[in-house]
C-alpha positions in Angstrom: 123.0 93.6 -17.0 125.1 90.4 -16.4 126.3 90.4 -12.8 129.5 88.6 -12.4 130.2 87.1 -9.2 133.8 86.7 -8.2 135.2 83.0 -8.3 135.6 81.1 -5.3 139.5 79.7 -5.5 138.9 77.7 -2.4 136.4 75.8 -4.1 137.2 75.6 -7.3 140.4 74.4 -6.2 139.0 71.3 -3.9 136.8 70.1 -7.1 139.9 70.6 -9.3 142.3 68.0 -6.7 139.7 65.7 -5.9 139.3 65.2 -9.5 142.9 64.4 -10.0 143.6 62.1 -7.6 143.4 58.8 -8.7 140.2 56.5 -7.6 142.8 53.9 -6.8 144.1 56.3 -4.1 147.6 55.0 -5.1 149.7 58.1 -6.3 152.8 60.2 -4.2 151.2 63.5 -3.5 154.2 65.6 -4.3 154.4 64.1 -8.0 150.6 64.6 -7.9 151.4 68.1 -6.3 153.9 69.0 -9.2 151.7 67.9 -11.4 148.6 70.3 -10.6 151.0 73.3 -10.3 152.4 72.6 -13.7 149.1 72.1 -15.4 147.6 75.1 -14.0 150.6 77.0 -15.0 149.6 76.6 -18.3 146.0 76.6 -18.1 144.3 78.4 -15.4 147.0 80.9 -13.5 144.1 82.5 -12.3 143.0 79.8 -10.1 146.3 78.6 -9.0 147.6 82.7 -7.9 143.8 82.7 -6.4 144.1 80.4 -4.2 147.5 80.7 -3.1 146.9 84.6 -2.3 143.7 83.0 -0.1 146.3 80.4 1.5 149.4 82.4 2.0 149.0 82.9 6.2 148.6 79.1 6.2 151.7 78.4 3.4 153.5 80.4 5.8 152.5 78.8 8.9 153.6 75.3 7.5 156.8 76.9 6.3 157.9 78.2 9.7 156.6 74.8 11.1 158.9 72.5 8.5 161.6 74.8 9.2 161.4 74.4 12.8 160.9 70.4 12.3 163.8 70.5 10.2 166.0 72.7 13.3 164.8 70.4 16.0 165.9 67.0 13.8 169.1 68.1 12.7 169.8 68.8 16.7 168.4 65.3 17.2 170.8 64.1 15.2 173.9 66.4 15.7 173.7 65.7 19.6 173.7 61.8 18.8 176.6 62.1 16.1 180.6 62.3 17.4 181.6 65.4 18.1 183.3 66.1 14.6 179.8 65.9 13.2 178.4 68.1 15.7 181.0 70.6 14.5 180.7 70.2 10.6 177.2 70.3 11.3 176.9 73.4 13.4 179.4 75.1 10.8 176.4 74.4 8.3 174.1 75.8 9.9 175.2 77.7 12.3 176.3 76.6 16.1 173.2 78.5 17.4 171.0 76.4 16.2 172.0 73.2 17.7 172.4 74.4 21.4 169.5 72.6 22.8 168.4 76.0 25.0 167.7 77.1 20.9 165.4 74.7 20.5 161.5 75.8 20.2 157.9 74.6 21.6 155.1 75.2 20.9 153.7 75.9 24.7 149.7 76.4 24.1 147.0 75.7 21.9 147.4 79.0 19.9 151.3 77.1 18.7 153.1 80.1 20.5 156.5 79.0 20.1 159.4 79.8 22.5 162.9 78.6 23.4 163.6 75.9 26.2 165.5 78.1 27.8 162.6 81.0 28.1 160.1 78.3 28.9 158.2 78.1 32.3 157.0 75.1 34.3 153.8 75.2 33.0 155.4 75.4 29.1 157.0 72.3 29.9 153.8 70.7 31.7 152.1 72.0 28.3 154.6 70.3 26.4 154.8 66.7 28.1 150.8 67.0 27.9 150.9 66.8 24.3 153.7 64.1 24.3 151.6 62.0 26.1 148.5 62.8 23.7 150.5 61.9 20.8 152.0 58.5 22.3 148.4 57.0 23.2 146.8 57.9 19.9 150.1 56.1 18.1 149.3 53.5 20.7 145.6 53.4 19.5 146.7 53.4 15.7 148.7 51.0 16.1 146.3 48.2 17.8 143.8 49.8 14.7 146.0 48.7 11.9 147.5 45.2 14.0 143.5 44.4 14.2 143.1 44.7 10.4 146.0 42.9 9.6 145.1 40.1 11.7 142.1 39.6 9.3 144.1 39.4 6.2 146.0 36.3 4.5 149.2 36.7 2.8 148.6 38.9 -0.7 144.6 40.3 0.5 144.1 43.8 0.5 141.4 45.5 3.0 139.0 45.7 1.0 139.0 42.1 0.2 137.8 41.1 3.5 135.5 44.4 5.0 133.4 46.9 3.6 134.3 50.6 4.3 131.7 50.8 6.8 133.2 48.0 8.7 136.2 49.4 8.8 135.2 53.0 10.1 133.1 51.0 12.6 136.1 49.2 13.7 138.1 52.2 13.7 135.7 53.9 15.7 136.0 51.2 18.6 139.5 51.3 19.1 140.5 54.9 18.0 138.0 56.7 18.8 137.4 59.9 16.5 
């Protein structure tokens, strides 16, 4: 008797991208995206459904986060538009949504999101904290990728003047992980 074991969708899947992105590394990954969901489409749905079934709590978690990126920008913008904006845009999607007391955090390292206006001192202390996380590893990318270009004439590419392991070693000393 032939035991069949039951495919792994996770794995198959990683084997199945990595093999379609290009070794340049020069492609747009929602062309590339479009691409692997249309050729799977038509020649493995099994793999495709498998591993989206596996995914769907994380599809869904970066769903609800877009969405909530998307709220928070359009208030961004809305409160630095004229007030005739404001109101078209509120119209559009609803004057709710734009009232900055509507506006969501996430207030702990489990991305529990609530409303400024139901958050508590220590929310907001949670909140600033990753601010200032963010700011000094952009700071720290940013002296990384001034360093490399300082090594690099008009027209070279990276790889023209380190080797990989340079560069991770390099990265390493100013970014840390």
């Amino acid at each position: 008797m032939i035991a069949i074991r039951p495919r792994n969708y996770e794995d198959e899947m990683l084997r199945y991208v990595r093999a379609r992105i290009p070794e340049t590394g020069d492609f747009v990954p929602s062309v590339l995206a479009y691409d692997i969901v249309v050729d799977l489409m038509r020649t493995d749905t099994e793999l495709l459904t498998g591993w989206l079934d596996g995914r769907a709590e994380a599809v869904m978690t970066l769903f609800i986060g877009n969405m909530e990126r998307q709220r928070r920008s359009e208030h961004r913008r809305a409160v630095a538009a004229d007030f005739d904006h404001n109101a078209r845009v509120a119209a559009v999607v609803g004057g709710d949504t734009l009232r900055a007391f509507r506006q969501t955090y996430a207030v702990d390292t489990v991305d529990t999101r609530r409303r400024v206006s139901d958050m508590t001192a220590d929310d907001h202390r949670f909140v600033a904290g990753n601010y200032a996380e963010a700011s000094n590893r952009y700071k720290m990318l940013a002296a990384f990728h001034k360093a490399i270009a300082e090594r690099l004439s008009e027209g070279q590419k990276t790889s023209d003047v380190m080797s990989e392991d340079e560069y991770e070693k390099l990265y390493l000393s100013i970014v840390g992980r």
